[in-house]
N, C-alpha and C positions, 0 to 999 in steps of 0.2 A: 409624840412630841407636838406643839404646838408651833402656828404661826405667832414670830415673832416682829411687831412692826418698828423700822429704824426710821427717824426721821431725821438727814442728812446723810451726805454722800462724801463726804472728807476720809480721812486716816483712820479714825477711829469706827465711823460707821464702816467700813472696808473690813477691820481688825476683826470686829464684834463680828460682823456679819457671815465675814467667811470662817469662824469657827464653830459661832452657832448652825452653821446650814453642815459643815462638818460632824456635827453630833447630833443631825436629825430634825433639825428645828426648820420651817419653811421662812422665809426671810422676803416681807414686805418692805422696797424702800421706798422713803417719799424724799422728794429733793424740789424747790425750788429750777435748779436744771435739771428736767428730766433728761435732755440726753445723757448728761453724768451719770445722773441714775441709773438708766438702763444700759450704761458700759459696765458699770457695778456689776448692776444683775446679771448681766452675760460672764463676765467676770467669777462672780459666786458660783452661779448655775446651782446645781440640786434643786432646781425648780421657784427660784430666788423671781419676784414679782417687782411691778414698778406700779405703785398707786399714785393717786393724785395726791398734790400737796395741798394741805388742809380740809381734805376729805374724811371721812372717821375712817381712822386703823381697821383693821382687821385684827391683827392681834390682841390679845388682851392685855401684853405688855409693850408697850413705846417706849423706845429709849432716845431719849431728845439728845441725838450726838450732832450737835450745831457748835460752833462758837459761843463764849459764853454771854459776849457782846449780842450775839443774837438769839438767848434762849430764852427769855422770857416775852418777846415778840413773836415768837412762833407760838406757844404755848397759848398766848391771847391770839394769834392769829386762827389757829384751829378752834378754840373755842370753846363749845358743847359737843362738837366732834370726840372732846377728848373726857364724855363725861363717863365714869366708871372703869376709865381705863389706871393704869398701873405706868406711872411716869419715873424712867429710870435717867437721873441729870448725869449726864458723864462728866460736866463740865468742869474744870480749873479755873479759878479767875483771876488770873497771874496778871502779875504789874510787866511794865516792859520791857523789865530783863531777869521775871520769874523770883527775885528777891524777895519776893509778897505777896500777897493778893490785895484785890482792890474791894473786897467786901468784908465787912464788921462782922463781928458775932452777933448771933441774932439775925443776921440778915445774911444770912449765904445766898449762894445762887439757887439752890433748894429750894431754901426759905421764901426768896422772893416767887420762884415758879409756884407754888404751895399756893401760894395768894392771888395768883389770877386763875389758878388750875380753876376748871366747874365743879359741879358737885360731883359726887361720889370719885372725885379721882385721886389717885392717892402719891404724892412724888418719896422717892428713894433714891437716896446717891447712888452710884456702884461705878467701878472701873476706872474713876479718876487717878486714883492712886498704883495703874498699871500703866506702861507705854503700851502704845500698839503695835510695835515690834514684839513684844514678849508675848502678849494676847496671842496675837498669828503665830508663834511657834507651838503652842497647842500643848503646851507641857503642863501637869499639874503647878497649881499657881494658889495662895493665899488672894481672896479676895473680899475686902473689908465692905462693909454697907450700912447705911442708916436712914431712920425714916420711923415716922411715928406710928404708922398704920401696924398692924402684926400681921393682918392678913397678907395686906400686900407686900409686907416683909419676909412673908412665909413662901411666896407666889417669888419673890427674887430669890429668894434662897435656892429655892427648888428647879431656879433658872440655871443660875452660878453652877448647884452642884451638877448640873445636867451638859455643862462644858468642862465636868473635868476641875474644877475649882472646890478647895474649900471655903466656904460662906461665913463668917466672921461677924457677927452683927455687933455693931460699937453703939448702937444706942436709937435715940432717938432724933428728932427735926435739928437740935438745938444742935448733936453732936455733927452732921454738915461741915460746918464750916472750920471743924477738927479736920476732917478727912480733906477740905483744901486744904488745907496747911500742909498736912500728909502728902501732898503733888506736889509743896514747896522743896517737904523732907527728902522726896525721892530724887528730885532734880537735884538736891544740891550732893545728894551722895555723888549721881551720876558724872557730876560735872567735878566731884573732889576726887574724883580716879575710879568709883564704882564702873563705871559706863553705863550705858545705856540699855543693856540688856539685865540690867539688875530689879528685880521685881522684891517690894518689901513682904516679910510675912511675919508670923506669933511663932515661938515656940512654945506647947505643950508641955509643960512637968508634971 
């Protein structure tokens, strides 16, 4: 398995982190508060690191689990740190009471990271469209993704199915800002009696 690097120290880097270090993966965090971070990593443990924020990852995949308010400022903040790397956006970019989101088609949050990313680095949605409740419970799970590169589509896939997920690819850059709307979908089941432990998936015929 590979080192995986998370940058953020919230719910979702939590979720992600402690089930990928559950299936093998060594788990770099970088957090603005490093002590956060490194509660995380004692927290994770299976050998889970605390690197510097805006240092170049170790991993060859990063998953920018920040607020969505602050994901395209990190991604300019690292820089050329983040050249060649495989950027996975977790982000939602819900209005103030989740009704919406606050980005156009065309310019998701993706889309926007996409545009100050450096060269060779390639951004991919994934996990938006799961809570991080359901992640941590570590069960087989549908998980959707999109992103223009194939390579590095190939490189998430092979991440997803290595936690136990099926890997669902819906497209391309453009399809983004589908897949928020899909954390619009999933919130409003939850909130119309599904709960909160309801994770969306395809059925196969």
């Amino acid at each position: 398995m590979t080192t995986i690097s998370i940058i953020g120290s919230g719910n979702m880097a939590t979720a992600i982190g402690t089930r990928a270090a559950k299936h093998g993966h060594t788990i770099e965090l970088m957090s603005r508060n490093t002590a956060k971070a490194q509660a995380l990593a004692d927290q994770i443990g299976n050998g889970a690191v605390v690197g510097t924020f805006g240092a170049r990852p170790v991993g060859d995949i990063v998953i920018v689990a920040v607020l969505y308010a602050g994901a395209v400022d990190v991604v300019e903040h690292y820089g050329d740190a983040l050249a060649g790397k495989v950027l996975i956006d977790i982000t939602n970019p819900f209005n103030a009471d989740a009704s919406g989101v606050v980005t156009t088609a065309g310019n998701s949050v993706s889309q926007q990271i996409a545009a100050v990313a450096p060269e060779g680095a390639h951004v991919v949605k994934a996990f938006n469209t799961i809570f991080g409740g359901v992640i941590t419970e570590d069960k087989p799970l549908d998980a959707f993704f999109a992103g223009d590169s194939a390579e590095a589509k190939a490189q998430v896939a092979a991440f997803l199915e290595s936690l136990g997920m099926r890997a669902l690819d819906a497209g391309g850059l453009e399809m983004t800002h589908v897949l928020e709307w899909a954390g619009i979908l999933l919130v409003g089941l939850a909130r119309s009696g599904a709960g909160f432990d309801i994770a969306l998936g395809a059925e196969v015929h």
